[in-house]
C-alpha positions in Angstrom: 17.2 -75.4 -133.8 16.0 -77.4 -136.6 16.7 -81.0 -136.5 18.4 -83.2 -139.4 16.1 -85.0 -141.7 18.0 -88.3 -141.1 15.5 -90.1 -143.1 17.0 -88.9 -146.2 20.1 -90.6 -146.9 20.3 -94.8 -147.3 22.8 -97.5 -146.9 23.5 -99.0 -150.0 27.1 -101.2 -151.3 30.3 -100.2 -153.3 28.9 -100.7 -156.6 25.6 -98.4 -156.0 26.3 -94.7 -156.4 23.7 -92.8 -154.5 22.9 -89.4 -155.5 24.5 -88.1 -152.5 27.8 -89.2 -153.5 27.8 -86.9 -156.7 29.0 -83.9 -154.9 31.7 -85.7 -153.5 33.2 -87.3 -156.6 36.0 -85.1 -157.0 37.2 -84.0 -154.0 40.2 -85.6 -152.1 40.3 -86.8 -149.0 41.4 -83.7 -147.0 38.2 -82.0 -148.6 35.7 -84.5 -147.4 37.1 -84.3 -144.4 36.5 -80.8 -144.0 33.1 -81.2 -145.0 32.8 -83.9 -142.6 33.9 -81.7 -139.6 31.2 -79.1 -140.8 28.7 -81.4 -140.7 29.2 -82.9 -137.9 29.6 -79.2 -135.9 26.4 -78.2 -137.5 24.5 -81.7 -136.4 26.1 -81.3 -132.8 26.2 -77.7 -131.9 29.6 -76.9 -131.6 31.9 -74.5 -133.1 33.8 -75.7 -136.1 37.4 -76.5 -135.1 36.7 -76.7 -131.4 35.1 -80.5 -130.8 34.3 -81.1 -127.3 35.5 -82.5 -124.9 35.1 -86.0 -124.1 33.9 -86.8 -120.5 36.2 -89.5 -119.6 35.2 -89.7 -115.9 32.3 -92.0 -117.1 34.7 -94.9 -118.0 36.8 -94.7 -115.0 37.2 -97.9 -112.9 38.2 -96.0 -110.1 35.9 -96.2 -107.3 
């Protein structure tokens, strides 16, 4: 599986429009939000609308 260039995108403040923020300019909330659970499922290999689990058993204090 190919890996994400994460090279591409920069940081950059509120008054700086990035040319990555053009395709998002007119979309509400709800639809970056979708977008942002497709990307992440593509970054992390998991089927979109079925996260996984998280392992909780690694911040147990029991002993």
């Amino acid at each position: 599986m190919p890996k994400l260039d994460r090279t591409y995108s920069t940081s950059s403040n509120l008054f700086e429009q990035k040319e990555e923020v053009v395709h998002y300019l007119g979309m509400s909330k709800v639809e970056i939000a979708k977008v942002f659970a497709y990307l992440n499922s593509v970054s992390y290999n998991y089927a979109l609308g079925y996260p996984p689990k998280m392992d909780k058993a690694a911040f147990s204090m029991r002993k």
